[in-house]
C-alpha positions as CSV (number, residue, x, y, z in Angstrom):
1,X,44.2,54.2,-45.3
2,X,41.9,54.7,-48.3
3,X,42.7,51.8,-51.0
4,X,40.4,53.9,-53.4
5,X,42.0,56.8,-53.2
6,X,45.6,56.9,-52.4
7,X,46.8,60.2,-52.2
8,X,50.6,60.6,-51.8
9,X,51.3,57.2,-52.2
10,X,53.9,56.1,-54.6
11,X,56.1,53.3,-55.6
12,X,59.3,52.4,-56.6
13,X,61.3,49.9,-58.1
14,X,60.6,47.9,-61.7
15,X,57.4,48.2,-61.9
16,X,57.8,52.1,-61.2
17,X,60.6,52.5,-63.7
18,X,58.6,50.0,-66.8
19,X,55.8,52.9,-66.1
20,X,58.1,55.9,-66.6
21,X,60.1,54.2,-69.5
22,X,58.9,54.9,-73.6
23,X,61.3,52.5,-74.5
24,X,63.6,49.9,-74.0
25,X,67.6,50.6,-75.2
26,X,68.0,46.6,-76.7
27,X,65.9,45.2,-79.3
28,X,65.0,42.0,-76.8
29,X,63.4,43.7,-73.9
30,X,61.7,46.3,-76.5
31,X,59.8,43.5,-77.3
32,X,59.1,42.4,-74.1
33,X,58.1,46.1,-72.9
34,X,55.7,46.1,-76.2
35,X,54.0,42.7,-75.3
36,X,53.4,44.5,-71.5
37,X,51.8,47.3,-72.7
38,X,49.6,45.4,-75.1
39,X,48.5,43.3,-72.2
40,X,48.4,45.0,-69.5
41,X,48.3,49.0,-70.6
42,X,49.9,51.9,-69.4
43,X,50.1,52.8,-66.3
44,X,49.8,49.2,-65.3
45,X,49.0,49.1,-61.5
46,X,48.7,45.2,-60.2
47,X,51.5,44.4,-58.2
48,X,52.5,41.1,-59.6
49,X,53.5,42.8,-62.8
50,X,56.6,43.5,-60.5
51,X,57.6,40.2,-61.4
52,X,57.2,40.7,-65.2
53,X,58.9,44.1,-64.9
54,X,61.6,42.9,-63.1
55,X,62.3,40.1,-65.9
56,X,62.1,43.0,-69.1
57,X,64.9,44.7,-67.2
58,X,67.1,41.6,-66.7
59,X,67.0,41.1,-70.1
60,X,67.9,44.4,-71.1
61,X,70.6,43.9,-68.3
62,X,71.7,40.5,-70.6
63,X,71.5,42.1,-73.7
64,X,73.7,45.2,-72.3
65,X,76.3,42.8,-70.8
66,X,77.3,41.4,-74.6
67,X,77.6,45.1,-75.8
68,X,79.6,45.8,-73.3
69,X,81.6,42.4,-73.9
70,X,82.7,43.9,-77.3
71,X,83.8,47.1,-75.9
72,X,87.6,47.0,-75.4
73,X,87.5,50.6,-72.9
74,X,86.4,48.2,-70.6
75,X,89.8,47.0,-69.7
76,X,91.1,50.3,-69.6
77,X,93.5,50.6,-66.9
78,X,91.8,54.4,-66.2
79,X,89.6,53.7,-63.7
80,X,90.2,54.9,-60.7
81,X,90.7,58.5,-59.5
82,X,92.9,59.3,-56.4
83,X,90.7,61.1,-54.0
84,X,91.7,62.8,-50.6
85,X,90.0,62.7,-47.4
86,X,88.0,66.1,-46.3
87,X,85.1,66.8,-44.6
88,X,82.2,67.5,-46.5
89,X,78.7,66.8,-46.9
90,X,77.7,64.5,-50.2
91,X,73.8,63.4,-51.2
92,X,73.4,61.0,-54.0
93,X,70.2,59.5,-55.7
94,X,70.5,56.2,-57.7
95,X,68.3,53.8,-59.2
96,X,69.3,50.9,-58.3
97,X,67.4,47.2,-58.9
98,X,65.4,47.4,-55.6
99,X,64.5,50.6,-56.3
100,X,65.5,54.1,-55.7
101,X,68.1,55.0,-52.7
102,X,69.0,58.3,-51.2
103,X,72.2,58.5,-49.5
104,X,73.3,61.3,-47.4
105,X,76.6,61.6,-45.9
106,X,78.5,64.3,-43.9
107,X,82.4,63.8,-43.1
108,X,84.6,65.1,-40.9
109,X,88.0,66.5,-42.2
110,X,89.6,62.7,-41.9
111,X,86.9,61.6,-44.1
112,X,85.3,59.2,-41.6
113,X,81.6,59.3,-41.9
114,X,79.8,61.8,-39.2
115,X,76.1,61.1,-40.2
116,X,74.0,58.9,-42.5
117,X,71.2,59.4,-43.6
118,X,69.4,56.6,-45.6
119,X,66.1,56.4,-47.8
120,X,65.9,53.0,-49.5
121,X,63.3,51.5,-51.7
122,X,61.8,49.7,-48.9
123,X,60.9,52.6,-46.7
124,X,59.4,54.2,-49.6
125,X,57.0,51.4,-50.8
126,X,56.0,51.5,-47.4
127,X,52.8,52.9,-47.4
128,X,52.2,51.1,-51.1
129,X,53.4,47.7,-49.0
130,X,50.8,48.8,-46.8
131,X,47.9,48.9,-49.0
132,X,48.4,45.9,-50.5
133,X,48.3,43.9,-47.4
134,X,44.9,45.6,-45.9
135,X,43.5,45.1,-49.7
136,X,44.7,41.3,-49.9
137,X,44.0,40.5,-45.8
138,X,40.2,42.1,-47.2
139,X,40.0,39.8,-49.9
140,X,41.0,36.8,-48.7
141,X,39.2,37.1,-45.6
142,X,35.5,36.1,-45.9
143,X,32.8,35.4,-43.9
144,X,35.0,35.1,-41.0
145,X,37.0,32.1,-42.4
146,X,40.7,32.4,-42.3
147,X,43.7,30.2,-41.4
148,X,47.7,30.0,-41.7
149,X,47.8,29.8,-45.1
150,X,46.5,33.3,-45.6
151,X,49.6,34.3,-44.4
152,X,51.1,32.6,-47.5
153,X,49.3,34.7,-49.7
154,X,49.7,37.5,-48.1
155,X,53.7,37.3,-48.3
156,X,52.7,37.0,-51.9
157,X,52.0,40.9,-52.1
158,X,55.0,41.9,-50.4
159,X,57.5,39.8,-52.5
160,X,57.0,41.7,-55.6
161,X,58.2,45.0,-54.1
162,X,61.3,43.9,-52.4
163,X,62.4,40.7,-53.1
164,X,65.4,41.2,-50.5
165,X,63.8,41.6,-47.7
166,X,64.0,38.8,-46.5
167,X,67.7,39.3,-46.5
168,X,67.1,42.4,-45.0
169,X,65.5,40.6,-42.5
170,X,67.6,38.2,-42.3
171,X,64.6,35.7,-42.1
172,X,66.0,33.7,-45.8
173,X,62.5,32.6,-47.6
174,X,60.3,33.8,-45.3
175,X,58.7,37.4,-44.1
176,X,57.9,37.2,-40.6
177,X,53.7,38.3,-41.0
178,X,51.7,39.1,-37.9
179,X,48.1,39.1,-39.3
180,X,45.4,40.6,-36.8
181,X,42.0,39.6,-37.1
182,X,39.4,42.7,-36.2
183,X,35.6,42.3,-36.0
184,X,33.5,45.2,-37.5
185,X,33.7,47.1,-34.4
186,X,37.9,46.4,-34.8
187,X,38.0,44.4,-31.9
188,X,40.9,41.8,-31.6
189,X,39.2,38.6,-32.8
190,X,42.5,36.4,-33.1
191,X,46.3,36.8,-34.5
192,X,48.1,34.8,-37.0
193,X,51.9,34.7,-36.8
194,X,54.2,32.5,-39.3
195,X,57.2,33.2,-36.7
């Protein structure tokens, strides 16, 4: 894994989407998405800058949920369209808060799903996830010292790019971290485990 150069390696999720957006749609989180850029540039790359990302789009998210407060189509009684069961194949992309999900789905005539196919946000900051725990295990790791509480730091980097995994791993407030120490030649030295 070369943290210099990482070729084919891409991320999703806020940070992703605050590098691909000009602008902000409410006044708020404009300002917010200004102050960003004046601070941290564009394409901003540090991974705790998910957190900052993350907070531009809730407010936008805030700001959007009064406009749609004053907009009486929102109790329309329209809102639902009668489908009928068939087989068929459907793919969908969405960007959703976590980040970007495929969904694949292939039915069979009763409508009863056949096979699923997945791609979530996780599995795609994967290699991203990856690098940042080699890059901070590097940093934090000198001259031989280490102890449990890089572990804490560690789950630092991982945090920003899924903050549900934990749920997803149904380990709540924790990420179970299995950190192997290698000598130069990459020879098992010791392992660290917060589980």
């Amino acid at each position: 894994m070369d943290l210099e150069n990482p070729v084919g390696v891409y991320r999703v999720n806020t940070l992703a989407r605050i590098q691909l957006a000009d602008r902000m749609s409410t006044p708020l989180a404009q300002k917010e998405l200004e102050e960003f850029r004046k601070l941290f540039g564009r394409p901003a790359q540090q991974t705790l800058l998910y957190h900052w990302a993350r907070l531009i789009e809730l407010l936008s998210c805030a700001e959007k949920v009064n406009q749609l407060l004053e907009d009486h189509e929102i109790t329309s009684e329209n809102t639902r369209v009668p489908v009928k069961p068939q087989a068929g194949r459907g793919i969908g992309v969405v960007e959703a808060s976590r980040g970007t999900l495929i969904h694949d789905y292939e039915a069979d005539e009763n409508g009863m799903a056949k096979e699923v196919n997945l791609v979530v946000a996780t599995c795609q900051n994967h290699a991203a996830i990856n690098m940042s725990i080699l890059k901070a295990a590097k940093d934090l790791i000198k001259d031989g010292k280490y102890d449990q509480g890089i572990l804490d730091r560690i789950e630092m980097v991982i945090r920003p790019y899924d903050p549900c995994l934990s749920c997803a791993t149904h380990a709540y407030g924790k990420i179970a971290i299995k950190l192997e120490i290698l000598d130069s030649e990459g020879q098992l030295v010791d392992t660290l485990a917060n589980y």
